[in-house]
Structure formats: structure tokens, C-alpha cells
C-alpha positions as CSV (number, residue, x, y, z in Angstrom):
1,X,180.8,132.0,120.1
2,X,179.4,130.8,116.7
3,X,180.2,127.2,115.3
4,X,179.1,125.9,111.7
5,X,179.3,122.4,110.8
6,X,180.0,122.3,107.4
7,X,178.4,118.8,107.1
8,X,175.7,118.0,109.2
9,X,174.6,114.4,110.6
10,X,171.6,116.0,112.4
11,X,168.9,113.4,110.9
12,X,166.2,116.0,110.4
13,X,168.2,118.8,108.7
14,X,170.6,116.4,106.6
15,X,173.4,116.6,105.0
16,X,174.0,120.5,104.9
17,X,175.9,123.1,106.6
18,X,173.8,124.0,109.9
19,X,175.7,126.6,112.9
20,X,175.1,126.7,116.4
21,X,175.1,130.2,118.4
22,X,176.3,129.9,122.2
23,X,173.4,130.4,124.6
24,X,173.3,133.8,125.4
25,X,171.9,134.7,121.8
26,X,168.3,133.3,123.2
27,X,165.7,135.7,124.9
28,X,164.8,134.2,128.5
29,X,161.3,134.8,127.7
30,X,160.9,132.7,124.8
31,X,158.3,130.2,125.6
32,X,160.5,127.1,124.6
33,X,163.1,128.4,126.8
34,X,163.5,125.2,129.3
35,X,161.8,122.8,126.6
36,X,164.4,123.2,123.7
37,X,165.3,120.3,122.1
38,X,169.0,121.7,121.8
39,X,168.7,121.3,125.8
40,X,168.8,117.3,125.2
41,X,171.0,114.6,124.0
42,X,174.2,115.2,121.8
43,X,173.4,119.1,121.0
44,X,173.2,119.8,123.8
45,X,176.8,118.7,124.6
46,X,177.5,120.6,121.8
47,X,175.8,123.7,122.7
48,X,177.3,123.6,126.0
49,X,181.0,123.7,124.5
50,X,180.3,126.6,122.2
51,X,178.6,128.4,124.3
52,X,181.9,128.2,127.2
53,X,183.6,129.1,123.8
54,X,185.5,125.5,123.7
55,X,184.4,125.3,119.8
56,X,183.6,127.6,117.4
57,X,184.6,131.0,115.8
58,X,184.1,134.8,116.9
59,X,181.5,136.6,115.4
60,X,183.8,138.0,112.1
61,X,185.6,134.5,111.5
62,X,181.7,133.0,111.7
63,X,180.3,135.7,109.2
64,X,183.9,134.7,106.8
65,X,182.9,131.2,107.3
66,X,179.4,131.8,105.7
67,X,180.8,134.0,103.3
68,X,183.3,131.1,101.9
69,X,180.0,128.7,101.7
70,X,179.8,128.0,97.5
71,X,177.4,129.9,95.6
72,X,173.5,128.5,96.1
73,X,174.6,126.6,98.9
74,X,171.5,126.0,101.1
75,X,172.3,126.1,105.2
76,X,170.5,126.4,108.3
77,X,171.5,129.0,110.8
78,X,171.0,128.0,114.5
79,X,170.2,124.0,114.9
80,X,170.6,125.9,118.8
81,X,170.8,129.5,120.1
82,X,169.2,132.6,118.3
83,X,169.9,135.8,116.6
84,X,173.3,138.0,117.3
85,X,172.6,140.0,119.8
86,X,172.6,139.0,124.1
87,X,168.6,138.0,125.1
88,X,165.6,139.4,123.9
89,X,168.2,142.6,121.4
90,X,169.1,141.6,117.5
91,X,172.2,143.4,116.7
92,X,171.0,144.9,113.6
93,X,175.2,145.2,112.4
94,X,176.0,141.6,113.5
95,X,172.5,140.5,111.2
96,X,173.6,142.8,108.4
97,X,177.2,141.3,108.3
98,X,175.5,137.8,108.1
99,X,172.7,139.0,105.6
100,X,175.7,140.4,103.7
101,X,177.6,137.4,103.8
102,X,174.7,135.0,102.6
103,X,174.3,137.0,99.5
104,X,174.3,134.3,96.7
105,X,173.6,131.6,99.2
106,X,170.1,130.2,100.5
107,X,170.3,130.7,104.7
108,X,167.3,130.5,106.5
109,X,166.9,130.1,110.7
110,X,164.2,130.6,113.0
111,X,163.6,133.0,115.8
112,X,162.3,133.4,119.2
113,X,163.4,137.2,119.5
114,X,160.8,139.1,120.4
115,X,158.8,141.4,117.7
116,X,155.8,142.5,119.7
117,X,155.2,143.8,123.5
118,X,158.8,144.1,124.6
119,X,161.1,147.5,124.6
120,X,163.0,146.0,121.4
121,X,160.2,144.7,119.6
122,X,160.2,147.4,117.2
123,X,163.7,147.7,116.0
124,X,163.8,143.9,116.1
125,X,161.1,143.4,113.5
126,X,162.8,146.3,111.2
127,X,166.3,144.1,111.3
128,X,164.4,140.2,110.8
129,X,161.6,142.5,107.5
130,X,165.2,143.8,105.9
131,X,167.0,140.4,106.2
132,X,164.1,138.7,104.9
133,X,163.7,141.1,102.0
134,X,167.4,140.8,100.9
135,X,167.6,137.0,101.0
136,X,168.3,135.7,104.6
137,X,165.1,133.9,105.7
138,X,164.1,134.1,109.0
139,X,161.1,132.4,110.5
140,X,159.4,134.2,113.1
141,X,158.5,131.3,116.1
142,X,155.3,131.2,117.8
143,X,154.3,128.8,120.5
144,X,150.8,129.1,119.9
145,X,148.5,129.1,117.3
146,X,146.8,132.3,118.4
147,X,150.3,134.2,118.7
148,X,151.2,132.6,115.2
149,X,148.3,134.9,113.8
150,X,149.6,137.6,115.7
151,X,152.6,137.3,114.1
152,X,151.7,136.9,110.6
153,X,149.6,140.2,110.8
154,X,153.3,141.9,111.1
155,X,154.0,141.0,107.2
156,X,157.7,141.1,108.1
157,X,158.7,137.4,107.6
158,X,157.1,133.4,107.6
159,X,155.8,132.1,110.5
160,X,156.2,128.8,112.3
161,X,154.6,127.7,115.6
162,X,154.2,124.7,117.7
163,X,151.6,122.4,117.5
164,X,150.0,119.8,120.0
165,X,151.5,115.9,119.1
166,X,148.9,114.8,116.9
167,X,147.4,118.0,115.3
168,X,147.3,116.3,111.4
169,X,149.5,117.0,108.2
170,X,147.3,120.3,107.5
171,X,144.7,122.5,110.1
172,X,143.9,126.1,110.9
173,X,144.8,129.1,113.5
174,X,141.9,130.5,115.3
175,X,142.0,133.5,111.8
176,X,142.1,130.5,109.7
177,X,145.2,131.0,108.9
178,X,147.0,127.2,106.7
179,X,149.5,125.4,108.6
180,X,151.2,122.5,107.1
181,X,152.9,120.4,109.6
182,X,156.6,119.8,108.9
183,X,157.3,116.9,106.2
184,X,160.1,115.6,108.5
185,X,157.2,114.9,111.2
186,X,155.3,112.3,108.8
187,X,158.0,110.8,107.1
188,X,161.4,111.1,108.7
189,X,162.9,110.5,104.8
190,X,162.0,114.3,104.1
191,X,164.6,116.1,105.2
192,X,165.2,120.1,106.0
193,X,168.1,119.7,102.6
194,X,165.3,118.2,100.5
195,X,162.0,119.9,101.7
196,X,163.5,123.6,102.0
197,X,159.9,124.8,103.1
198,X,161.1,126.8,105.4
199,X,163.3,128.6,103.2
200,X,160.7,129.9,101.4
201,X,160.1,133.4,103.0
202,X,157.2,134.3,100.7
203,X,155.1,131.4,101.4
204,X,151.4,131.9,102.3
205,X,151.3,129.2,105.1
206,X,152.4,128.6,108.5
207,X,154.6,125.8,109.4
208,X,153.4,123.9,112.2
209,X,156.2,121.5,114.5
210,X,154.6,118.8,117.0
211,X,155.9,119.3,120.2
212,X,159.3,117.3,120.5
């Protein structure tokens, strides 16, 4: 099940529309897996609904949902849960009926699917490089600094990673590779509707996130 809340009162991403997948979208491997922050508080009430399918749409009623969002209309995919597709597969169709129904709208998300060293890793790259070429952004998520460079040599979308509590506004990977810590991390009156950084799939930086 997919939900989107068509006016968010998450603090960080402010008042925008922002969906939740259920919790089978996420790959077991990913490195945040048991330290998610959509495993706490009040999302994670939330999460736990959609995911026993007590809120939210199927798959087509989501993608007509997004499709129905006004024209320029900034939105972040996935406050919790990942990519279509069950665990570590992207369903390259269920991604190309969302990337099709973002046309004319600014979406952007962040994934933990993997694009290197795993049996899908290839045709999961192909699917996030042609959604990020025709206007759906998608962050590829490191939990390292090392693996963020890893993933940046892939050229196939922006990179975020994960950052020790205390790492400073701007500092390097291992390659020397810019991240700039999140805005919202420094001053919690920058929010994801105002700052839009990680929107930006062309950008020439990392994003870095302090540990929650």
C-alpha cells in the first residue's frame, strides 16, 4: 500500500505533499534497516497502518494521486519505505508509471535499493539513471562516506550519505568528494519545501544527514 499526505506536518519536510510506501518496498540489507527513523514515534504508527494496508491506496490509485498533484508542485516520495518493487528489486513499470505521472511536477525521494554487488544491481541502476534523467529525482543513499564515493562514480543520480553527529556544515569523502550537511540539521527553520537541495539531481555535491 501507498499513502500520500497531501499536506504534510512533518517539521523537517514542511508543508508539502510527502507519501509513505508499506514496508516491504525496503531491501533488508540496507544499512539503516533497524535504525530508520520511520521505525520511531508517530511515523512509525503510521508506517505500520499502511503497510497492514489500514491507510493508503493501491499502486494505480497512488500513481493517479501524483498524477492529480498541480503543475510544479514540489513533493517528497517516501518520508518511509522505498522504491516499488518487494526488497532489494525496483519494478522498473511501477517506477515508470510514477516517473510518468510526475511529469510537470518536481518529485524527488531517496533510496536504499541496491545499485552495486547484489544480483539486481544492474537493472536497478538502469531504472533510478532513466527516472532521474526524465525528471523524477532520486538520491542514491549511502551509509558511509567511502560507499558515498562509490556511488557517485556510477553517474546515474545524486548522492546522500550518513554522517557522524557533529561532522560540520561542509567536509570531504575519503576522494574528496563536497558534502554539505543538510540545512534542516543547522537551523531547523530550513525546511525540505524551502531548501529543495535534494531535488536538485544535477548537483555536484553530496548531501550529508547526521545520524538521527
Amino acid at each position: 500500500m501507498f499513502h500520500l499526505t497531501r499536506i504534510s506536518s512533518n517539521a523537517k519536510a514542511g508543508p508539502m505533499p510527502v507519501s509513505t510506501s508499506s514496508a516491504d518496498t525496503c531491501p533488508p540489507l540496507c544499512g539503516m534497516f533497524d535504525l530508520c527513523y520511520g521505525k520511531k514515534g508517530p511515523l512509525l504508527w503510521h508506517w505500520k497502518k499502511v503497510t497492514a494496508g489500514l491507510r493508503g491506496f493501491t499502486w494505480p490509485d497512488f500513481v493517479a494521486a501524483i498524477r492529480k498533484l498541480p503543475r510544479g508542485q514540489l513533493w517528497r516520495h517516501n518520508q518511509a519505505g522505498d522504491l516499488p518493487g518487494k526488497g532489494a528489486f525496483i519494478d522498473p513499470i511501477a517506477l515508470d508509471q510514477l516517473v510518468s505521472a510526475n511529469k510537470g511536477k518536481r518529485g524527488f525521494t531517496y533510496s536504499h535499493k541496491p545499485v552495486l554487488d547484489n544480483e539486481h544491481a544492474t537493472s536497478n541502476a538502469g531504472a533510478i539513471h532513466a527516472s532521474n534523467k526524465m525528471g523524477f529525482t532520486i538520491n542514491l543513499s549511502a551509509d558511509t562516506r567511502s560507499m558515498a564515493d562509490r556511488l557517485s562514480t556510477l553517474g546515474i543520480g545524486p548522492v546522500v550519505c550518513v554522517q557522524d553527529v557533529g561532522s560540520g556544515k561542509v567536509t570531504r569523502t575519503p576522494a574528496g568528494r563536497k558534502i554539505v550537511q543538510c540545512p534542516n540539521q543547522w537551523n531547523k527553520n530550513i525546511q525540505c519545501v524551502t531548501c529543495q537541495l535534494c531535488y536538485k539531481a544535477d548537483r555536484d555535491y553530496i548531501i550529508g544527514f547526521e545520524e538521527h
